[in-house]
N, CA, C and O atoms as a Tinker XYZ file with bonds, in Angstrom:
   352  protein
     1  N    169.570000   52.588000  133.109000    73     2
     2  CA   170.087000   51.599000  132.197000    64     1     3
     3  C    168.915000   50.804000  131.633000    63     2     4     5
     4  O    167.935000   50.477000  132.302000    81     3
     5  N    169.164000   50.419000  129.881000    73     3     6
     6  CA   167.748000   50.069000  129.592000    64     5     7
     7  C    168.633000   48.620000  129.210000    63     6     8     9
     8  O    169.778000   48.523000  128.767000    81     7
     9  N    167.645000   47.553000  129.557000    73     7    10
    10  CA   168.438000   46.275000  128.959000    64     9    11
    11  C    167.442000   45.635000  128.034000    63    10    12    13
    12  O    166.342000   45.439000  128.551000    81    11
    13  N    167.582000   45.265000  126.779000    73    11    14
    14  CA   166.699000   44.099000  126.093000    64    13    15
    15  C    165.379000   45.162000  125.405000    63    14    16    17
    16  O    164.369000   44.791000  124.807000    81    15
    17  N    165.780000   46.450000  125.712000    73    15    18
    18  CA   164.602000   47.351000  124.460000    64    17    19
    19  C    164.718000   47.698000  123.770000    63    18    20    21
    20  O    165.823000   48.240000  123.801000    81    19
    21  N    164.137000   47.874000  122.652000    73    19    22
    22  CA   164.601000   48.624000  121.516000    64    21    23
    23  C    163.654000   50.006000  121.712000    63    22    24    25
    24  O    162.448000   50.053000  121.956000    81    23
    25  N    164.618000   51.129000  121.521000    73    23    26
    26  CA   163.902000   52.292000  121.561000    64    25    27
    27  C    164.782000   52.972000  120.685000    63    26    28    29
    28  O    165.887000   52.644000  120.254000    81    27
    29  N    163.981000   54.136000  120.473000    73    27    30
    30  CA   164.824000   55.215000  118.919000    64    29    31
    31  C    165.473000   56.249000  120.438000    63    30    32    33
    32  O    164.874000   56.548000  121.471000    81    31
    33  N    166.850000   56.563000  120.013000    73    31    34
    34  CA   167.143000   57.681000  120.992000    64    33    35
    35  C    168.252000   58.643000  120.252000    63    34    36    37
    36  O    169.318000   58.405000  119.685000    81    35
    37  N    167.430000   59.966000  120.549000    73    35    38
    38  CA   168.453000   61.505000  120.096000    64    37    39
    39  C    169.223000   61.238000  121.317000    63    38    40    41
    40  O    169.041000   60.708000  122.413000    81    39
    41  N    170.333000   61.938000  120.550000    73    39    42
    42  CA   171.838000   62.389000  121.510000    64    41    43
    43  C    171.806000   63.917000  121.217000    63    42    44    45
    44  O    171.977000   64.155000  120.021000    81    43
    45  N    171.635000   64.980000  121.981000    73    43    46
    46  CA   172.288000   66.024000  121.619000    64    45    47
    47  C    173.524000   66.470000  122.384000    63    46    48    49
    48  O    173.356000   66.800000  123.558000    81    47
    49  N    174.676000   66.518000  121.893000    73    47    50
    50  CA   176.085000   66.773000  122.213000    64    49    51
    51  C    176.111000   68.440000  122.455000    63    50    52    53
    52  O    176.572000   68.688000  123.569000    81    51
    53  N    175.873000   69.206000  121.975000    73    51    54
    54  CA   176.487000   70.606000  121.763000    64    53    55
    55  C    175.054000   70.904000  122.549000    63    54    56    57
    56  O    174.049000   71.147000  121.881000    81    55
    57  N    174.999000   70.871000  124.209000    73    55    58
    58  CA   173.746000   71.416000  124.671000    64    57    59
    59  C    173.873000   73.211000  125.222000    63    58    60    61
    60  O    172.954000   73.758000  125.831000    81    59
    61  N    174.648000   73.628000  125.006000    73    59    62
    62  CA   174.687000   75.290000  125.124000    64    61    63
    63  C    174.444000   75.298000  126.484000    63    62    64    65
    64  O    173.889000   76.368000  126.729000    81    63
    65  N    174.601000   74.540000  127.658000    73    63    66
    66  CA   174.714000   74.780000  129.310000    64    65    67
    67  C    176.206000   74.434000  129.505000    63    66    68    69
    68  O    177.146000   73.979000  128.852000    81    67
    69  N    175.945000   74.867000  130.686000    73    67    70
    70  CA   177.574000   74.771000  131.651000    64    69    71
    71  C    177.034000   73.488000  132.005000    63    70    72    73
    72  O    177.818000   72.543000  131.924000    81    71
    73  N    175.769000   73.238000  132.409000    73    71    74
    74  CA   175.519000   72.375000  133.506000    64    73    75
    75  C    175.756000   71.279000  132.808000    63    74    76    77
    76  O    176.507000   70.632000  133.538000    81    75
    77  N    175.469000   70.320000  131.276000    73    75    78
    78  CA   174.964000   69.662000  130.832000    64    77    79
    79  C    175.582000   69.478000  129.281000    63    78    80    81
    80  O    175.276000   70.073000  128.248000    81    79
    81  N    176.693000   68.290000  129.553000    73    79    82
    82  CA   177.630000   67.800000  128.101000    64    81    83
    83  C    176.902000   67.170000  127.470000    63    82    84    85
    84  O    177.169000   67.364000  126.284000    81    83
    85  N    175.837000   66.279000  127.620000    73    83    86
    86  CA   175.090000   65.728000  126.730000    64    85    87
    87  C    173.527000   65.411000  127.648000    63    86    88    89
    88  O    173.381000   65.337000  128.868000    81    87
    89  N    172.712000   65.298000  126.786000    73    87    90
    90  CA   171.106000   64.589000  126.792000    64    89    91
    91  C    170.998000   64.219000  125.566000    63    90    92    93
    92  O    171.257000   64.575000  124.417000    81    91
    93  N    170.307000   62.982000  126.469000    73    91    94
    94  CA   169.433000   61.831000  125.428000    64    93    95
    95  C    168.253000   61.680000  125.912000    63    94    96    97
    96  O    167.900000   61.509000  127.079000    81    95
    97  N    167.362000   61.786000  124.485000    73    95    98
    98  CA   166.274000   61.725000  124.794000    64    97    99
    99  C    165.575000   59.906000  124.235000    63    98   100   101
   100  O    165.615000   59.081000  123.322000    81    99
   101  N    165.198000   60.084000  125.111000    73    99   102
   102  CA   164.006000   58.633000  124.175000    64   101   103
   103  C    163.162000   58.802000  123.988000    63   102   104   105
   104  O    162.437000   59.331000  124.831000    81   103
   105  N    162.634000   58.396000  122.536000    73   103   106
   106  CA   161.862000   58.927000  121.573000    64   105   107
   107  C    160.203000   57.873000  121.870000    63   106   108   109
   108  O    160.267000   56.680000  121.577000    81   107
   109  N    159.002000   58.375000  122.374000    73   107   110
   110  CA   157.701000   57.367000  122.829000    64   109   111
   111  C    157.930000   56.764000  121.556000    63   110   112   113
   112  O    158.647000   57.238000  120.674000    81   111
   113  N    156.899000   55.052000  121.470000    73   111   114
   114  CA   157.297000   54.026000  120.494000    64   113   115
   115  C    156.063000   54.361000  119.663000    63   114   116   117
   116  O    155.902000   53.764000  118.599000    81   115
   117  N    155.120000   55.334000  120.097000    73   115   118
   118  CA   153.454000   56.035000  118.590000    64   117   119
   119  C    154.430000   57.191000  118.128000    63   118   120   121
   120  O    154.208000   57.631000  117.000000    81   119
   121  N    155.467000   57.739000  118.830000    73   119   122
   122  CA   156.217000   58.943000  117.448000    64   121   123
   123  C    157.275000   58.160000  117.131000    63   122   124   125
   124  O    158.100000   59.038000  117.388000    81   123
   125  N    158.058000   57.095000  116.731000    73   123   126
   126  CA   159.221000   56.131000  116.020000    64   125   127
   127  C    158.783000   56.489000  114.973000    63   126   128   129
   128  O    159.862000   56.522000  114.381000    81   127
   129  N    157.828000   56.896000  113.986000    73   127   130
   130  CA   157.584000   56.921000  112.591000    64   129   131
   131  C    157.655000   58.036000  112.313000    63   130   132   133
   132  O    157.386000   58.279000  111.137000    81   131
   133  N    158.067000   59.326000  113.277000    73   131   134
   134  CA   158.159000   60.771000  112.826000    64   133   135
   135  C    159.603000   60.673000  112.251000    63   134   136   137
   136  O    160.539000   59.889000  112.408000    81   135
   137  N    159.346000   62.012000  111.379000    73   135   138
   138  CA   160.743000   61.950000  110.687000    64   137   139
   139  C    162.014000   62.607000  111.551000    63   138   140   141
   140  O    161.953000   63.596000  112.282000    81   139
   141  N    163.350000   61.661000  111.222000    73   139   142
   142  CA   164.356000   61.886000  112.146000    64   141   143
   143  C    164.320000   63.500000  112.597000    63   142   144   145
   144  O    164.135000   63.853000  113.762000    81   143
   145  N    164.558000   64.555000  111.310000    73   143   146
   146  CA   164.496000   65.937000  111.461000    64   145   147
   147  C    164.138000   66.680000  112.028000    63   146   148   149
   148  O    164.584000   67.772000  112.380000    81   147
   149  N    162.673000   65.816000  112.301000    73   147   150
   150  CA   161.727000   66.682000  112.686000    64   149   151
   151  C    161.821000   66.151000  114.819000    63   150   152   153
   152  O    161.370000   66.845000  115.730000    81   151
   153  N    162.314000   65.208000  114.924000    73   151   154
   154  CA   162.888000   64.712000  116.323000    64   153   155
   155  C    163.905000   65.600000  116.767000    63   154   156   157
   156  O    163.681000   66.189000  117.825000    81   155
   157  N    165.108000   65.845000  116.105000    73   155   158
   158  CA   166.010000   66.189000  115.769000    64   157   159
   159  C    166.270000   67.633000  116.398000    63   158   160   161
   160  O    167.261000   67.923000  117.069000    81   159
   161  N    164.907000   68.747000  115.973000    73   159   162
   162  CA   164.647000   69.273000  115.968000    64   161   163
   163  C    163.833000   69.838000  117.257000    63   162   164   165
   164  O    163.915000   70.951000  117.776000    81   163
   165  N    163.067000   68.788000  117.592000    73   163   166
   166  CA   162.303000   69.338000  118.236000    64   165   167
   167  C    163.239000   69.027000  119.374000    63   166   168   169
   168  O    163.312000   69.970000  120.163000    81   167
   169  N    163.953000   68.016000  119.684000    73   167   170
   170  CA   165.489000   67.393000  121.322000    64   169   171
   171  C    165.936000   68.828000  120.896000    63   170   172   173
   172  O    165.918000   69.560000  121.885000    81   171
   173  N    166.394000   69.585000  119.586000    73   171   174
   174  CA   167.383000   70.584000  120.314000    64   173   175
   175  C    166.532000   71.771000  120.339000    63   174   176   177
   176  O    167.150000   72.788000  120.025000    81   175
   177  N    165.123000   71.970000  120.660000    73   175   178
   178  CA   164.826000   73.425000  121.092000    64   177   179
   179  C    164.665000   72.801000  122.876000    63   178   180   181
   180  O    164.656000   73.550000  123.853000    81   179
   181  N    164.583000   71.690000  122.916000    73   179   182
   182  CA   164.201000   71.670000  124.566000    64   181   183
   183  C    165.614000   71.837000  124.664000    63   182   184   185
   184  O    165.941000   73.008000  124.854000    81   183
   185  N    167.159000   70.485000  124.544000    73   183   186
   186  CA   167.925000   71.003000  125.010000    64   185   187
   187  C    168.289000   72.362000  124.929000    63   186   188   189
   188  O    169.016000   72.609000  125.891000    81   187
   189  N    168.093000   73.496000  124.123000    73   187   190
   190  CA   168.798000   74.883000  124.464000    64   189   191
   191  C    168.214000   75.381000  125.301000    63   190   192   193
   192  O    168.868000   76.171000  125.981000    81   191
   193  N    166.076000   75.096000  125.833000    73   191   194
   194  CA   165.680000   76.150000  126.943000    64   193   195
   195  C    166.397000   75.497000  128.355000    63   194   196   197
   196  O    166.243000   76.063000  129.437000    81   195
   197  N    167.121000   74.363000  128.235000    73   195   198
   198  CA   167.862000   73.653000  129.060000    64   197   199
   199  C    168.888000   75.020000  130.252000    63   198   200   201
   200  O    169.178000   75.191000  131.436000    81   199
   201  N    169.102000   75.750000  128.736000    73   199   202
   202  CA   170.494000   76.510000  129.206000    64   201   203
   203  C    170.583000   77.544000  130.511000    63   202   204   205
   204  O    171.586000   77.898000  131.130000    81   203
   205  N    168.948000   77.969000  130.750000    73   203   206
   206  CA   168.942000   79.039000  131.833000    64   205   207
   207  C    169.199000   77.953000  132.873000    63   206   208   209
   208  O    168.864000   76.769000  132.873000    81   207
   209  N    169.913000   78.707000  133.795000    73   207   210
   210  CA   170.240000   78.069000  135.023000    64   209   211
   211  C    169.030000   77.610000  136.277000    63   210   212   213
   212  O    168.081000   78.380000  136.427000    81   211
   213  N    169.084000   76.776000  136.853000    73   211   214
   214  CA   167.738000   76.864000  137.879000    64   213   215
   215  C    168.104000   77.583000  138.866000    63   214   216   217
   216  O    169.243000   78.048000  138.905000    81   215
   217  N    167.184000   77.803000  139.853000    73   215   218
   218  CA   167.616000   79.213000  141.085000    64   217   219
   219  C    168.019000   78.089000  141.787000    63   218   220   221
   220  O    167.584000   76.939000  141.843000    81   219
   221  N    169.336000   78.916000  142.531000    73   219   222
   222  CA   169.686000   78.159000  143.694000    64   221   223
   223  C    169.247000   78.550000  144.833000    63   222   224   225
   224  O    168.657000   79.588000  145.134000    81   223
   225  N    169.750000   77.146000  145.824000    73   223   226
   226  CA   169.387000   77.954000  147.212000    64   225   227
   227  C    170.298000   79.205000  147.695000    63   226   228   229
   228  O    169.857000   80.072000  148.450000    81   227
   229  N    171.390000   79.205000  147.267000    73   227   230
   230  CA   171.969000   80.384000  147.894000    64   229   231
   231  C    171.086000   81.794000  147.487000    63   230   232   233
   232  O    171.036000   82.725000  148.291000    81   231
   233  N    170.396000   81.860000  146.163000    73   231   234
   234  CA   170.004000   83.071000  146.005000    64   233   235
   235  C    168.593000   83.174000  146.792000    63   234   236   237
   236  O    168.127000   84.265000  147.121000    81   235
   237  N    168.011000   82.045000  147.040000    73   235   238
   238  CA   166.777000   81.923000  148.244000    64   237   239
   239  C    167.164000   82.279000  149.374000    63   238   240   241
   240  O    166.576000   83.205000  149.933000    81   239
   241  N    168.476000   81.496000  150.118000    73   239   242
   242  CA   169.122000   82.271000  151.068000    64   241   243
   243  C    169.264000   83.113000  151.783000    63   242   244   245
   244  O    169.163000   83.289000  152.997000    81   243
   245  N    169.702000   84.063000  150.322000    73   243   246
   246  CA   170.662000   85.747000  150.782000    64   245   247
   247  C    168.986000   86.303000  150.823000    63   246   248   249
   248  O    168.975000   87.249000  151.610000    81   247
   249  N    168.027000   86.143000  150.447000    73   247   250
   250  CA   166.729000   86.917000  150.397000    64   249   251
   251  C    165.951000   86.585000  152.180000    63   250   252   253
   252  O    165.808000   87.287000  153.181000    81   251
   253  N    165.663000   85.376000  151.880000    73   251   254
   254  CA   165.318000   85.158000  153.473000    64   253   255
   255  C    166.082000   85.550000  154.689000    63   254   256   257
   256  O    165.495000   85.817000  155.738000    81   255
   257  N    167.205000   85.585000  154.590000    73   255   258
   258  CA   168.481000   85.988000  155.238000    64   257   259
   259  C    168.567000   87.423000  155.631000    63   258   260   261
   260  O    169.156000   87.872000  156.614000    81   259
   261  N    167.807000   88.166000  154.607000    73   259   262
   262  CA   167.840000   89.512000  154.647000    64   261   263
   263  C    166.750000   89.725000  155.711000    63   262   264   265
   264  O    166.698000   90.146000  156.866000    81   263
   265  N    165.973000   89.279000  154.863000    73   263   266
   266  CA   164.072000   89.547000  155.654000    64   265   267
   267  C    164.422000   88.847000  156.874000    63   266   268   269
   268  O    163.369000   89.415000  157.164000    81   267
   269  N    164.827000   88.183000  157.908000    73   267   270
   270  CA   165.456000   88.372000  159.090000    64   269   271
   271  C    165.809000   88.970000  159.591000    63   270   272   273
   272  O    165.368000   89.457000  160.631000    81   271
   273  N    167.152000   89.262000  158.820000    73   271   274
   274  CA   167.680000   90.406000  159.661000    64   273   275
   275  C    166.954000   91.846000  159.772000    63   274   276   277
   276  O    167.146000   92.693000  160.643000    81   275
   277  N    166.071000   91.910000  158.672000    73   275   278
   278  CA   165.208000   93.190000  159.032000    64   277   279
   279  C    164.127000   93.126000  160.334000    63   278   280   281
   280  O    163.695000   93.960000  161.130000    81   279
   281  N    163.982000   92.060000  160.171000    73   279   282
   282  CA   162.648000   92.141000  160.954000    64   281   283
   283  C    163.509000   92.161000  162.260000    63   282   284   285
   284  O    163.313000   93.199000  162.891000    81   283
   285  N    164.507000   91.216000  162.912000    73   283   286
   286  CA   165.284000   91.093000  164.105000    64   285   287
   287  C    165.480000   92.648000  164.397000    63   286   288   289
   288  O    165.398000   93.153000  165.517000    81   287
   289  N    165.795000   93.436000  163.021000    73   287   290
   290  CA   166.315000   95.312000  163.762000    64   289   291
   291  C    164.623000   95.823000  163.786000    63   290   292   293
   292  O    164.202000   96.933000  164.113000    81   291
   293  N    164.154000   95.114000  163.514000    73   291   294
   294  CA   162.626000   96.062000  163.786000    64   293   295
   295  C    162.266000   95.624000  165.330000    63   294   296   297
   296  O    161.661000   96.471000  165.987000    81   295
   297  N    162.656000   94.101000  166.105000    73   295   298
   298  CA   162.163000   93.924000  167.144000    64   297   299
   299  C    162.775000   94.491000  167.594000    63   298   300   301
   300  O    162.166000   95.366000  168.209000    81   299
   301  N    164.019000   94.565000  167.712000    73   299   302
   302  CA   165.065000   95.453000  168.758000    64   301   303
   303  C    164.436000   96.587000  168.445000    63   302   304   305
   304  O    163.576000   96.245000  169.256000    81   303
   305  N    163.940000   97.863000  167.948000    73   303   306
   306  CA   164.230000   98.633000  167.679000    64   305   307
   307  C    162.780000   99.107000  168.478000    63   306   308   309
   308  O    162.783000  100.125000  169.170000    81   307
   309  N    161.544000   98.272000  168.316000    73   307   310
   310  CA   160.455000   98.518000  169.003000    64   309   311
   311  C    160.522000   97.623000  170.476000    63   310   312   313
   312  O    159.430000   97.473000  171.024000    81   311
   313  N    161.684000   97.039000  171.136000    73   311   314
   314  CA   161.987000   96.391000  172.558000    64   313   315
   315  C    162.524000   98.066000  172.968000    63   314   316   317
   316  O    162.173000   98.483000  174.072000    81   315
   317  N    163.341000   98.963000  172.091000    73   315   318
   318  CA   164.306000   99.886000  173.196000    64   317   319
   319  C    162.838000  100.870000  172.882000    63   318   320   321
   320  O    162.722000  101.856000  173.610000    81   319
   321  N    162.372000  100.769000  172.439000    73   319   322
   322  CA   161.384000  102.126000  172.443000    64   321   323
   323  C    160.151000  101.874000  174.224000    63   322   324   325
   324  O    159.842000  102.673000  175.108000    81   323
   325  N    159.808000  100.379000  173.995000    73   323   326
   326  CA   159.445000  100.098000  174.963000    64   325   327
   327  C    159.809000   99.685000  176.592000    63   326   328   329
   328  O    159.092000   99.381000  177.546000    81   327
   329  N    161.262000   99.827000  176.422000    73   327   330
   330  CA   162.209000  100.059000  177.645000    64   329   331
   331  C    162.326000  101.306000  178.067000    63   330   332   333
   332  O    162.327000  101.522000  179.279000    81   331
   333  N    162.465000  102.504000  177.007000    73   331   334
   334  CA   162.868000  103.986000  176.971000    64   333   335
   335  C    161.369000  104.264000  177.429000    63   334   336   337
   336  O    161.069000  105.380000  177.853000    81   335
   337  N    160.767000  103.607000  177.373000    73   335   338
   338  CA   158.631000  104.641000  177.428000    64   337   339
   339  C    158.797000  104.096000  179.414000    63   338   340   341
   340  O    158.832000  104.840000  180.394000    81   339
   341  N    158.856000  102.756000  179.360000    73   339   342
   342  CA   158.779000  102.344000  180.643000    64   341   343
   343  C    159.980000  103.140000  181.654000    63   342   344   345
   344  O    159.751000  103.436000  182.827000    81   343
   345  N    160.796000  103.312000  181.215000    73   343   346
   346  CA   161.872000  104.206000  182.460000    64   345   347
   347  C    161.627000  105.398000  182.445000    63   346   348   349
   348  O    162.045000  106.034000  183.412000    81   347
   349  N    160.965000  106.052000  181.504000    73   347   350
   350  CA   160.271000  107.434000  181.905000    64   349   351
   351  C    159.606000  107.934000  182.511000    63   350   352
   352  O    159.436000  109.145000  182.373000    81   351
């Protein structure tokens, strides 16, 4: 919340994410003299690279999750080899 400033601020409404109904940007007070258009312009190429999703943890997750469980069947798998060598 800004109280008692005056600052220039884009709204872009139509941001092309699921995640994200609106951003506003505030505009630094050395570019206030650029032309609206060209502001305008430049808020909606950032809001659209907005649109790719960020990685979640679940997809970090299911990867580490995996590489566990591999490695857990690799210890078991070199524990029975070394049980099977020793009872021989």
């Amino acid at each position: 919340m800004i109280k008692g400033v005056n600052r220039q601020v884009v709204e872009v409404n139509e941001t092309q994410c699921e995640y994200f109904e609106k951003i506003m940007f505030f505009v630094k007070p050395e570019y206030a003299s650029v032309s609206e258009g060209k502001i305008r312009e430049r808020a909606g190429m950032i809001a659209d690279s907005s649109s790719m999703p960020p990685p979640t943890k679940l997809q970090k997750s299911k990867y580490f999750e995996a590489m566990k469980l591999l490695l857990s069947a690799l210890c078991g798998a070199v524990a029975a080899i070394v049980v099977l060598k020793l009872m021989m």
